[in-house]
C-alpha positions, 0 to 999 in steps of 0.5 A: 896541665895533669901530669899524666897526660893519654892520647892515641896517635896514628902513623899512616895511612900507608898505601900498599897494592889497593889497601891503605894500612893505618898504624895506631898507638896508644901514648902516654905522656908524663910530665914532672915539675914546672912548664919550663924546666920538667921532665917528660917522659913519653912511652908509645907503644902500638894498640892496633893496624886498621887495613882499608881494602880496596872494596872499602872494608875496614879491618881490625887486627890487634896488637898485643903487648909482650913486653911484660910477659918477656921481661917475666920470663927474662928474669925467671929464666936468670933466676933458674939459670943462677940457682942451677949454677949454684947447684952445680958449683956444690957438687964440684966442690970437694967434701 
């Protein structure tokens, strides 16, 4: 079995006024050690929604991952927020 293991996995279909919704996702599995006593870890995040309506057209509409750019922007902004307050603590203290 390899340790690192992808696959899409699908939640639906959802049928909602005429159009039937799909929700895709894209998964991936990383299993450590031997069958009976190993780790799993598993992270799903979702990839994209496929719209079916009700003429039989499907649509596509992807879905983009923040995730990293938000944890970038979370530490950048403790970063700045931590030397701004260094900053300020300075020039409170007497000379």
């Amino acid at each position: 079995m390899p340790a690192l293991q992808r696959s899409e996995t699908t939640i639906g279909p959802l049928a909602l006024g005429g159009r039937t919704i799909t929700l895709v996702a894209r998964t991936t599995a990383l299993h450590l050690g031997n069958d009976e006593r190993g780790a799993l870890h598993i992270r799903s995040r979702p990839a994209h929604v496929e719209v079916l309506d009700e003429d039989g057209r499907r649509h596509v509409v992807h879905i983009r991952d923040i995730e990293r750019a938000l944890i970038a922007a979370i530490v950048i902004g403790g970063a700045a927020g931590a030397c701004a307050l260094r900053v300020a603590r300075r020039r409170m203290e007497p000379e």
